[in-house]
C-alpha positions in Angstrom: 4.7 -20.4 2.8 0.6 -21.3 1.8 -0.4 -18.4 3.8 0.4 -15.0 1.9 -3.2 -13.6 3.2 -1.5 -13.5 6.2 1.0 -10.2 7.6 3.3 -9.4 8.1 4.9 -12.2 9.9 7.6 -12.4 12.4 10.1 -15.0 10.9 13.2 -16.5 11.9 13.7 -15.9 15.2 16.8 -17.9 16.1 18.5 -18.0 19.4 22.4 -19.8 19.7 22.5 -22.4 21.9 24.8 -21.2 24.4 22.0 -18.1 25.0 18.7 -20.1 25.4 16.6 -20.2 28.4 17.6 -16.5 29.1 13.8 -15.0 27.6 15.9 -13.9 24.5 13.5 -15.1 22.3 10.6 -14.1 24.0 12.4 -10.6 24.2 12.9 -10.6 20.4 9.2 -11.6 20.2 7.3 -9.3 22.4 10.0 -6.9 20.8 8.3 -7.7 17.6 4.5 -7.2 18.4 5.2 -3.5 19.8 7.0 -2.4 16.7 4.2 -4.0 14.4 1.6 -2.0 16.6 3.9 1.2 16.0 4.1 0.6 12.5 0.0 0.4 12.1 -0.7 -3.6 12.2 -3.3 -5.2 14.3 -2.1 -8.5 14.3 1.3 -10.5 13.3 1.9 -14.0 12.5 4.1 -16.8 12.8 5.0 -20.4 12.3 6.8 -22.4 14.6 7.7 -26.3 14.0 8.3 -26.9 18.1 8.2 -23.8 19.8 3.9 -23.5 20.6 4.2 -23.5 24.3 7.0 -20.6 24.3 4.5 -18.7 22.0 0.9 -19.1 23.2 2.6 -17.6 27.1 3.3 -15.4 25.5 -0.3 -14.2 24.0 -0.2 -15.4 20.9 -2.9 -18.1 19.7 -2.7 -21.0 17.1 -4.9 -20.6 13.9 -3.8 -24.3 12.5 -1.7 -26.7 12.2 -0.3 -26.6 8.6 1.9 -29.3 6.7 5.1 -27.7 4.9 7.5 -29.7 2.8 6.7 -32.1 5.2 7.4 -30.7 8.3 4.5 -29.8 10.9 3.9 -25.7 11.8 1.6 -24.7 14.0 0.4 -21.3 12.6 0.0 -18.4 15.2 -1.4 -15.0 15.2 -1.2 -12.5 18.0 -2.9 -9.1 18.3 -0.4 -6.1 18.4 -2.6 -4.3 21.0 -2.0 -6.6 24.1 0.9 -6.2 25.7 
């Protein structure tokens, strides 16, 4: 991506169909942010084209909106100490 000051990054969280609207990505997510906290990282990052509103309830907080290869991202960061 244009960000490599930014890490690390939670990337390609992708949920089948058939299993949406059952909190498995927010699972995978919050899932995410404790094991970066273990691990020693203040803060993780990600990009989502059209997922902001799933994110930000989940704590996380947009830094900008970026243009990739012509597609929109909204650029997030979320601190590995709230729960």
């Amino acid at each position: 991506m244009t960000h490599d000051h930014l890490g690390p990054w939670l990337s390609s969280v992708v949920v089948p169909p058939c299993y949406r609207g059952n909190g498995v990505a927010s699972a995978l997510a919050l899932w995410a942010v404790k094991e970066a906290r273990r691990l020693g990282f203040g803060e993780l990052y990600l990009f989502t084209p059209r997922n902001e509103a799933l994110y930000t309830k989940l704590g996380w907080q947009t830094l900008e909106v970026a243009l990739h290869r012509e597609t929109q991202l909204t650029v997030m960061s979320r601190a590995t100490s709230v729960n």
